[in-house]
TIVO-2410 file (N, C-alpha, C; in nm, 3 decimals):
# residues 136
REC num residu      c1      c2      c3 atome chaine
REC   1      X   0.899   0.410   0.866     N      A
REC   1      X   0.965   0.283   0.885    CA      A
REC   1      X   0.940   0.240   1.029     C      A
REC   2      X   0.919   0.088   1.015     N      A
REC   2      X   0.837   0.032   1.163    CA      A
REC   2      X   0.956  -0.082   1.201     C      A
REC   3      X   0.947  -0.100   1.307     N      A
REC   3      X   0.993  -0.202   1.393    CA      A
REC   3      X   0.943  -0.368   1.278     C      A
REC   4      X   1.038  -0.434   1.296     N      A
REC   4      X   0.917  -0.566   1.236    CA      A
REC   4      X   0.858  -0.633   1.291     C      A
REC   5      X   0.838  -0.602   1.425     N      A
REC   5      X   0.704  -0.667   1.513    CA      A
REC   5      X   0.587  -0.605   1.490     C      A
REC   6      X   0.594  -0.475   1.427     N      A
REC   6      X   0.486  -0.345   1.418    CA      A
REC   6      X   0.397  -0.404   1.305     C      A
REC   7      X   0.221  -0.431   1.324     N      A
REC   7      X   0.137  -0.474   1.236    CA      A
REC   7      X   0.164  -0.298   1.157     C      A
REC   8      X   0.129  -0.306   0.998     N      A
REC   8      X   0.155  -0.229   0.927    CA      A
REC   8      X   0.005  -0.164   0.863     C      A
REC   9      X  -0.063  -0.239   0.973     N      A
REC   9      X  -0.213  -0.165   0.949    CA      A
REC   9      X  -0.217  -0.023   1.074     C      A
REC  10      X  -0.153  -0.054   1.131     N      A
REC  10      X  -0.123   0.050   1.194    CA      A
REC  10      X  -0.099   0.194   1.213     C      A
REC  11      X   0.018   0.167   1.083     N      A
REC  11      X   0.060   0.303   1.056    CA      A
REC  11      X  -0.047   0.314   0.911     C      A
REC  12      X  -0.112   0.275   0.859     N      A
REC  12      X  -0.155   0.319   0.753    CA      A
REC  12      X  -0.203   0.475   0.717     C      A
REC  13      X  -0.262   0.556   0.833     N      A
REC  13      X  -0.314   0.709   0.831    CA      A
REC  13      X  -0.189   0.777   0.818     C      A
REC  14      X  -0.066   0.743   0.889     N      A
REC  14      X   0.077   0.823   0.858    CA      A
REC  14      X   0.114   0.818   0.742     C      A
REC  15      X   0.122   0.689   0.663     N      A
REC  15      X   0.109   0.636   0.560    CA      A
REC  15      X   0.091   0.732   0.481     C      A
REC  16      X  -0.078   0.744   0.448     N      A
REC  16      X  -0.155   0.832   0.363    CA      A
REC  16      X  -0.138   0.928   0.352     C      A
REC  17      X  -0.113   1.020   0.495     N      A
REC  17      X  -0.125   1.190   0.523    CA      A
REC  17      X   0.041   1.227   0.455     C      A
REC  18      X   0.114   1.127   0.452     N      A
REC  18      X   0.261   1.159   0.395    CA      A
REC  18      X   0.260   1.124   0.250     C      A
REC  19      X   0.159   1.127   0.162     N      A
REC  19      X   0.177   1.123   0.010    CA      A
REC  19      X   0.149   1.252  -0.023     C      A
REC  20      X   0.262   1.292  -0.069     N      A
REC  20      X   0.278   1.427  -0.219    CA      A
REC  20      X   0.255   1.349  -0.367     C      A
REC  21      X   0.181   1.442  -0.426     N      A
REC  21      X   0.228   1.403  -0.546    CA      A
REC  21      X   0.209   1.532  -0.614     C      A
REC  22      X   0.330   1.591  -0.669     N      A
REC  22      X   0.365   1.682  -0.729    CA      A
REC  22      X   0.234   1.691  -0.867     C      A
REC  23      X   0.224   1.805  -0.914     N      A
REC  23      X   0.125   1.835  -1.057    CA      A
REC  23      X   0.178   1.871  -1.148     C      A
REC  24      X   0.199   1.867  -1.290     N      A
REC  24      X   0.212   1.950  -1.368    CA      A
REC  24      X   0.161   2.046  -1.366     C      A
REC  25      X   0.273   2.113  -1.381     N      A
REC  25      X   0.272   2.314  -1.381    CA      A
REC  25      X   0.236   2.343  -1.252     C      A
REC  26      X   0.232   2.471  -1.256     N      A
REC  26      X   0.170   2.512  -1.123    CA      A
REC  26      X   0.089   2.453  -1.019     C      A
REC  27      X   0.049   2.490  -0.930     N      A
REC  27      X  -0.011   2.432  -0.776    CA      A
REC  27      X   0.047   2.358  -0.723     C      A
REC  28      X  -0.039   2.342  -0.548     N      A
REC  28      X  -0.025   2.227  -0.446    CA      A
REC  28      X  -0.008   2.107  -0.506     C      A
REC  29      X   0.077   2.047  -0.481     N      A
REC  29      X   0.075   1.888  -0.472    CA      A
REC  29      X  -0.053   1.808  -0.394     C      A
REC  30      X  -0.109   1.714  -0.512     N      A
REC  30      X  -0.205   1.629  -0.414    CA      A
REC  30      X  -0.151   1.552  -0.308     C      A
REC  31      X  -0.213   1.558  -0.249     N      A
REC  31      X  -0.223   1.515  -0.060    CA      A
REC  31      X  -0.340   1.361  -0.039     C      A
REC  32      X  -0.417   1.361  -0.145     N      A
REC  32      X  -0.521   1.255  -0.105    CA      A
REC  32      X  -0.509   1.150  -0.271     C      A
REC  33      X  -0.517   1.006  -0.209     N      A
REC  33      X  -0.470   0.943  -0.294    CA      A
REC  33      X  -0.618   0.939  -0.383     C      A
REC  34      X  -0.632   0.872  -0.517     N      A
REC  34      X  -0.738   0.883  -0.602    CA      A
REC  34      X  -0.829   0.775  -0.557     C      A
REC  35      X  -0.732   0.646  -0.499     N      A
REC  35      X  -0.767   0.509  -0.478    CA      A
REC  35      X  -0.679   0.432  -0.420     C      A
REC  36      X  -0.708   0.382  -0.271     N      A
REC  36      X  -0.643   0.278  -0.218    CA      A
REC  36      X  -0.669   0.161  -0.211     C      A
REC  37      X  -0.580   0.033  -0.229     N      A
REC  37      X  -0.580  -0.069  -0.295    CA      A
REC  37      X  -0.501  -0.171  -0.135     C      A
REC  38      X  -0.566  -0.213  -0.117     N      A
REC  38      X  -0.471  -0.311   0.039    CA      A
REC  38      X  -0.504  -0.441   0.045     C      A
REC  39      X  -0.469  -0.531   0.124     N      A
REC  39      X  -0.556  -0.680   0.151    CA      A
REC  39      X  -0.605  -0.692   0.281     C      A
REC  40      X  -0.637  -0.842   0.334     N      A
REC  40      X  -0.713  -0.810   0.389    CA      A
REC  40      X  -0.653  -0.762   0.571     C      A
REC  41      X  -0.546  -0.757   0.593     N      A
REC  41      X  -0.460  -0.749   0.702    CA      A
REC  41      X  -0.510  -0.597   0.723     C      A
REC  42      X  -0.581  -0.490   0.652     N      A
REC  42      X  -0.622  -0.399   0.624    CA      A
REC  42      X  -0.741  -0.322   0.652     C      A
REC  43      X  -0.848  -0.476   0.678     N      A
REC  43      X  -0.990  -0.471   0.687    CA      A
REC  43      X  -1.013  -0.420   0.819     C      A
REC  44      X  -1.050  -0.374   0.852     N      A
REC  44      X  -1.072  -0.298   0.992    CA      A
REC  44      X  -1.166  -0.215   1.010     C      A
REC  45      X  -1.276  -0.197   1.071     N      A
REC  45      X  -1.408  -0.122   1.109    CA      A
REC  45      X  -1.265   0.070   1.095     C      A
REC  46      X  -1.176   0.024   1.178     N      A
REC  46      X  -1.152   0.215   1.215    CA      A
REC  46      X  -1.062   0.233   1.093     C      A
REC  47      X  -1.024   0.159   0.995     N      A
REC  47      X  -0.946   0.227   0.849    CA      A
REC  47      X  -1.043   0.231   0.770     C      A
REC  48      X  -1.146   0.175   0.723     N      A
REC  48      X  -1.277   0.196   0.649    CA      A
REC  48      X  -1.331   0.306   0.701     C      A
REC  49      X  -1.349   0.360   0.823     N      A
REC  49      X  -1.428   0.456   0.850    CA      A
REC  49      X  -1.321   0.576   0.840     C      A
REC  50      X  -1.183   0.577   0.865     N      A
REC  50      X  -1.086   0.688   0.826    CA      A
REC  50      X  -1.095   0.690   0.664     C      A
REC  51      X  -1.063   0.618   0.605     N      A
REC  51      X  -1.141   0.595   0.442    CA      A
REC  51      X  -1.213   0.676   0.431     C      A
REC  52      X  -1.338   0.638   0.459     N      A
REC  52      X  -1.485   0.700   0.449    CA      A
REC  52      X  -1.439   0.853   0.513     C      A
REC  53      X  -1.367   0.896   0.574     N      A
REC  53      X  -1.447   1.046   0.623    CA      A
REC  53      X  -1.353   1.124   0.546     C      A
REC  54      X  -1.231   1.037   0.486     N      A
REC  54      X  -1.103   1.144   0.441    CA      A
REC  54      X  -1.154   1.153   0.303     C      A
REC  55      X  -1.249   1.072   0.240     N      A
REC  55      X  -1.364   1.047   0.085    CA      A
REC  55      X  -1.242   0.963   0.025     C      A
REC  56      X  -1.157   0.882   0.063     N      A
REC  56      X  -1.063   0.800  -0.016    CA      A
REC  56      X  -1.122   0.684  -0.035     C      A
REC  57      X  -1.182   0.693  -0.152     N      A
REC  57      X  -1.245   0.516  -0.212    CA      A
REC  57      X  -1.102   0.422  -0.169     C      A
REC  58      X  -1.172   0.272  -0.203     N      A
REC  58      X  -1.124   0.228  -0.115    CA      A
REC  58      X  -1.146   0.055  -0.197     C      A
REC  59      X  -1.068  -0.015  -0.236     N      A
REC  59      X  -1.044  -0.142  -0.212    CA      A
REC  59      X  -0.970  -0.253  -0.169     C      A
REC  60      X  -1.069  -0.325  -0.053     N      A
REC  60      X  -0.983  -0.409   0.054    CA      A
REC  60      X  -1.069  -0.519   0.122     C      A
REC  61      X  -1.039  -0.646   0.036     N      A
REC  61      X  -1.152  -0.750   0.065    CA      A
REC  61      X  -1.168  -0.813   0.241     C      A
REC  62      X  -1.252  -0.820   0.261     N      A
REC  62      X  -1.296  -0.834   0.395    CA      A
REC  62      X  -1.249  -0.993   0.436     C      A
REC  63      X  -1.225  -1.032   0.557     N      A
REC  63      X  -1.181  -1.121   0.583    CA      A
REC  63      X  -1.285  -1.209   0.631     C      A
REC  64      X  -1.273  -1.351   0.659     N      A
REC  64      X  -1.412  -1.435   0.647    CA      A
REC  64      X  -1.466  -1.449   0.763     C      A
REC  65      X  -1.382  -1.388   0.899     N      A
REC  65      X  -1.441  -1.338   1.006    CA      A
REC  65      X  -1.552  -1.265   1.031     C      A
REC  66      X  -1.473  -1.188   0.947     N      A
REC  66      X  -1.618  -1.019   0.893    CA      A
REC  66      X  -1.707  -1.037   0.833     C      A
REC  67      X  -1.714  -1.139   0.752     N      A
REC  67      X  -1.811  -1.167   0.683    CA      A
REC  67      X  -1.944  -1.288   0.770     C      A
REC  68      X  -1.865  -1.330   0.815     N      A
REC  68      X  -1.945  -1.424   0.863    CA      A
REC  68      X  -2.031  -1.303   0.988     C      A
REC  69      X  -1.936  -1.247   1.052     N      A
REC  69      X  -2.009  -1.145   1.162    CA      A
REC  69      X  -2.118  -1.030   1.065     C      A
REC  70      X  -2.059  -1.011   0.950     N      A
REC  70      X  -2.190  -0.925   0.912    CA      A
REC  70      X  -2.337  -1.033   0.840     C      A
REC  71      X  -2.314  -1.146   0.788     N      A
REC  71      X  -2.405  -1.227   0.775    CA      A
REC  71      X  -2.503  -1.244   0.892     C      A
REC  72      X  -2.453  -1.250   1.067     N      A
REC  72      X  -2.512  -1.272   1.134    CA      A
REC  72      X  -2.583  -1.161   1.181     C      A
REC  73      X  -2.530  -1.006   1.172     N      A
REC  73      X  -2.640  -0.928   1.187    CA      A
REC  73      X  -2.741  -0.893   1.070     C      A
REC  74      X  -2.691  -0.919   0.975     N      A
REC  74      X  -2.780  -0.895   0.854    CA      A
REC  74      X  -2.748  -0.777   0.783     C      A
REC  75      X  -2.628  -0.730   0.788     N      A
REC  75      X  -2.556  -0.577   0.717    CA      A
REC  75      X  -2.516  -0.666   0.569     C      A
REC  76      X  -2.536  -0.572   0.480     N      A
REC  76      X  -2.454  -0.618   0.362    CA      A
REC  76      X  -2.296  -0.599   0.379     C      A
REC  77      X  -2.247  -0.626   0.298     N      A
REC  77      X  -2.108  -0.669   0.228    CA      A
REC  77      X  -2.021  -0.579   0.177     C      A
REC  78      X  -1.919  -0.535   0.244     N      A
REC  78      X  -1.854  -0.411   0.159    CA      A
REC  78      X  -1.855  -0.427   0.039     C      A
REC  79      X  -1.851  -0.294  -0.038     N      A
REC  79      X  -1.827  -0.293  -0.216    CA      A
REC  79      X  -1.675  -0.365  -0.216     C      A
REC  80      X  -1.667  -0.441  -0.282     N      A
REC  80      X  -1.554  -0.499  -0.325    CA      A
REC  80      X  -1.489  -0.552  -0.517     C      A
REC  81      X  -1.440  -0.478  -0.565     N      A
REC  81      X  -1.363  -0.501  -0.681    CA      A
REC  81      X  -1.278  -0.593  -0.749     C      A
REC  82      X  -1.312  -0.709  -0.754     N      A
REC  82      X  -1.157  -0.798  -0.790    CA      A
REC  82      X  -1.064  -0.757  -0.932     C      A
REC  83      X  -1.176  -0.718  -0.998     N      A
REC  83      X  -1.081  -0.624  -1.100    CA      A
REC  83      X  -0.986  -0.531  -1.097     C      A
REC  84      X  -1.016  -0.489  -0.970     N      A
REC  84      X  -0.926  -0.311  -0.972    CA      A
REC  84      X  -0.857  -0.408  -0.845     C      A
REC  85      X  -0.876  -0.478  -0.724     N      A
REC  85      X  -0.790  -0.596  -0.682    CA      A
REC  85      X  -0.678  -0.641  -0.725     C      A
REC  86      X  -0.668  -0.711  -0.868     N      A
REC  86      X  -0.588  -0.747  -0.942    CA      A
REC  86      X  -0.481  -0.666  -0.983     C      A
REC  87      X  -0.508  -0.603  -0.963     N      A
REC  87      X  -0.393  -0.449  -0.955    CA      A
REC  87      X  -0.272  -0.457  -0.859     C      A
REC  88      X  -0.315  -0.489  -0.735     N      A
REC  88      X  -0.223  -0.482  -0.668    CA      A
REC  88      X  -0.126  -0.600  -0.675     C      A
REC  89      X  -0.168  -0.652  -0.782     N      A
REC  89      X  -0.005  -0.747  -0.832    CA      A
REC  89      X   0.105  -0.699  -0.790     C      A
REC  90      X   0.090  -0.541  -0.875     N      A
REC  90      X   0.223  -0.493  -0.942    CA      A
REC  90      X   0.279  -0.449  -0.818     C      A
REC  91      X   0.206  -0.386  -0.679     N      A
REC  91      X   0.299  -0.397  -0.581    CA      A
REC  91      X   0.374  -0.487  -0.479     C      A
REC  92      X   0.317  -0.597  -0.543     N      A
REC  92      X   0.324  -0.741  -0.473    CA      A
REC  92      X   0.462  -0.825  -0.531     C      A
REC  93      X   0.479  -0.757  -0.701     N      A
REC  93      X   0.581  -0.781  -0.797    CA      A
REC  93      X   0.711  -0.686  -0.712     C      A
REC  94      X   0.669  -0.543  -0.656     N      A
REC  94      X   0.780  -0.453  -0.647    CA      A
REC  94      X   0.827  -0.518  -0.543     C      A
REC  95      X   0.780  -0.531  -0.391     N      A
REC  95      X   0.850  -0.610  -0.330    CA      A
REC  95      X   0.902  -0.712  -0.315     C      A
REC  96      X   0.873  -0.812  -0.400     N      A
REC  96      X   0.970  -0.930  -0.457    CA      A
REC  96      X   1.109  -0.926  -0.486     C      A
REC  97      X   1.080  -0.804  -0.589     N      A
REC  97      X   1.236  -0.805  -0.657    CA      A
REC  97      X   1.305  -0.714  -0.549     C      A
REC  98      X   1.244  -0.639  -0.449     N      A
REC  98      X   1.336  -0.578  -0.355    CA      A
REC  98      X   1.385  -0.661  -0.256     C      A
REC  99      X   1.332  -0.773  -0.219     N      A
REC  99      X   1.367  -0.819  -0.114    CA      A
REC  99      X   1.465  -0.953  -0.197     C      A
REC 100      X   1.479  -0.985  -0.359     N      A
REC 100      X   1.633  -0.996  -0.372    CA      A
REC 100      X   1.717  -0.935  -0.372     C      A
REC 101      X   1.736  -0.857  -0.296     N      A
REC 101      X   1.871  -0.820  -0.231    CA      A
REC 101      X   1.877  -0.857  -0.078     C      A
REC 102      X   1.965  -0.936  -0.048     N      A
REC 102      X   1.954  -0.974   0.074    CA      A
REC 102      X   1.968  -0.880   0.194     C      A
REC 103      X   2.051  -0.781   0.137     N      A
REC 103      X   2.042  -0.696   0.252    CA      A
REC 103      X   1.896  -0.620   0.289     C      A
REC 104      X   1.845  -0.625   0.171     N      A
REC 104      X   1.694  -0.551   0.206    CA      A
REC 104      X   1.555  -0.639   0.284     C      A
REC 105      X   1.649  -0.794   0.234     N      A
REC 105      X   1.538  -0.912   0.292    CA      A
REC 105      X   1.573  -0.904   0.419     C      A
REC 106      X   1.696  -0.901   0.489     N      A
REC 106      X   1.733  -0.963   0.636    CA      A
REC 106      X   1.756  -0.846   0.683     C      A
REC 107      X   1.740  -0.714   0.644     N      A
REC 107      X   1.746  -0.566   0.720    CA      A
REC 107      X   1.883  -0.577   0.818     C      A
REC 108      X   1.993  -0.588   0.705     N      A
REC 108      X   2.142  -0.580   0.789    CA      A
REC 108      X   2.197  -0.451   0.843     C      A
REC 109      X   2.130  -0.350   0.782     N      A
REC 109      X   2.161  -0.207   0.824    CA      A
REC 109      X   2.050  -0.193   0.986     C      A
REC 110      X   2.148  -0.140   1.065     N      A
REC 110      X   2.134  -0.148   1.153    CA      A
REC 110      X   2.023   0.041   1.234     C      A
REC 111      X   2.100   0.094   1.139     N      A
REC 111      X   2.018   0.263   1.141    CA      A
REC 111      X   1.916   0.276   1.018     C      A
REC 112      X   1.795   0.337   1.041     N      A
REC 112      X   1.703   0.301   0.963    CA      A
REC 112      X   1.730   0.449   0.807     C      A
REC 113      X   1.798   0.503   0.851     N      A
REC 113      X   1.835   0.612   0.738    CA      A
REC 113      X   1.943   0.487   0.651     C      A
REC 114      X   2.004   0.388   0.696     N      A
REC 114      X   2.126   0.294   0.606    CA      A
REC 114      X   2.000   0.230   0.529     C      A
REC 115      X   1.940   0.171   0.590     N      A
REC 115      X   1.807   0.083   0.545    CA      A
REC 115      X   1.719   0.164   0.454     C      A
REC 116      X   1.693   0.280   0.438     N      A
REC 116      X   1.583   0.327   0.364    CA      A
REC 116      X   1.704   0.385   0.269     C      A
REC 117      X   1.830   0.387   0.256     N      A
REC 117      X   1.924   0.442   0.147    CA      A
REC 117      X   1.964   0.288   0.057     C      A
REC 118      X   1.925   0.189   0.129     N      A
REC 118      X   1.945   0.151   0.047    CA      A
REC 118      X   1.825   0.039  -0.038     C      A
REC 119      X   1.724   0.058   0.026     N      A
REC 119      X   1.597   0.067  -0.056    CA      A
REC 119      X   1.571   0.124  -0.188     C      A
REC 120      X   1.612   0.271  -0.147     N      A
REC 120      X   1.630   0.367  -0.258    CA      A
REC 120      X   1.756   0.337  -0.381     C      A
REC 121      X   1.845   0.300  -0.375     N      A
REC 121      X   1.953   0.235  -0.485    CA      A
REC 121      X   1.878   0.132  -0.520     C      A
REC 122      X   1.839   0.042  -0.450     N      A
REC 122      X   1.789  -0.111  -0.518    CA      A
REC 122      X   1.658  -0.054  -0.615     C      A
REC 123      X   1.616   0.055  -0.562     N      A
REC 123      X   1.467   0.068  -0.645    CA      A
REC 123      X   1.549   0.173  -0.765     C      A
REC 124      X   1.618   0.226  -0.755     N      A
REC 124      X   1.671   0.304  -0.853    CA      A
REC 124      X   1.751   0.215  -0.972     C      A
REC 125      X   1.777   0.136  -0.915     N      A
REC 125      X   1.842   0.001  -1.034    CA      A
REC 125      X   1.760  -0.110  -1.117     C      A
REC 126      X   1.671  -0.079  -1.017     N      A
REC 126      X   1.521  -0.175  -1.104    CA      A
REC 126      X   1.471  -0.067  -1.192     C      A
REC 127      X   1.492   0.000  -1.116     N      A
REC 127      X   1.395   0.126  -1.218    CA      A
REC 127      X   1.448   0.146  -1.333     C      A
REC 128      X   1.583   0.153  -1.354     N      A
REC 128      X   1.689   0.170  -1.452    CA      A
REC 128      X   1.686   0.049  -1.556     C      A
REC 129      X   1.655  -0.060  -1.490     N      A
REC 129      X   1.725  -0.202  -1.551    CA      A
REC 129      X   1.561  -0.255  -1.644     C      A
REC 130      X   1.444  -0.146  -1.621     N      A
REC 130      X   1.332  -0.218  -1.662    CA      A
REC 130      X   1.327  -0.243  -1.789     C      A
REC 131      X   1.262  -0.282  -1.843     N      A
REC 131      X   1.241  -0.326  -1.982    CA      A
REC 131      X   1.154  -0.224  -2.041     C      A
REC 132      X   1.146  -0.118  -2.156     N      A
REC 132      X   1.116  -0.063  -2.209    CA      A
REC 132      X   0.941  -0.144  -2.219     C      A
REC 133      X   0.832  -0.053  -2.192     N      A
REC 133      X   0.701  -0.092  -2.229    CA      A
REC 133      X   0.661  -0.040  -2.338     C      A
REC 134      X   0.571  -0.117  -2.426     N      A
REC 134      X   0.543  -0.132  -2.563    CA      A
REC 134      X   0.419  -0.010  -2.567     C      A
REC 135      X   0.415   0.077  -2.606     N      A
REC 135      X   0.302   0.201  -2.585    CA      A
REC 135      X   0.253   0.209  -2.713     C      A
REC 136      X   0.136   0.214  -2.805     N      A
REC 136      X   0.052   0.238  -2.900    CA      A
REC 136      X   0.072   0.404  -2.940     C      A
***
């Protein structure tokens, strides 16, 4: 949790290196995500190349700055996906409905353990309140 002056491209490597994800049955929990998904506030020569060395594929459309600067040296074009893009709706959906709660929009908790407790209830009530998905 950042200050809200703090660009959030920033912390992105803390970000990453702090995902568990538990396995069925036995073993380590994965540590490296399968696929990261960001926009373009994201695009950055030194997170593409932390990308690239940690082997975390990677989609995050380049901004028209970048593009125009790699047109002028003559480099191609990052790989870019709008299909697998389109994905990141659904986290675009999660923070919506979190930030109706006003306390989570205007960050009234003043200690950041009040603020991340109650992140966690609001997401635990969405989570609760979802609508059953239709599975084949």
């Amino acid at each position: 949790m950042t200050a809200g002056n703090v660009n959030d491209c920033t912390r992105l490597t803390e970000v990453v290196q702090a995902i568990t994800v538990a396995r069925q049955g036995p073993g380590r929990p994965r540590t490296r995500p399968g696929h990261l998904i960001a926009d373009k506030g994201y695009s950055t020569h030194l997170i593409r190349a932390w990308l690239r060395q940690h082997r975390i594929a990677h989609t995050i459309p380049e901004r028209s700055d970048q593009l125009a600067a790699r047109a002028r040296r003559g480099h191609r074009r990052c790989a870019f996906d709008p299909a697998l893009y389109a994905r990141r709706n659904v986290i675009e959906r999660c923070f919506n409905r979190l930030k109706q709660w006003r306390g989570i929009a205007t960050r009234y908790d003043k200690l950041a353990a009040h603020y991340r407790a109650a992140i966690t209830i609001a997401s635990l009530i969405l989570w609760l309140n979802q609508e059953p998905q239709n599975t084949p």
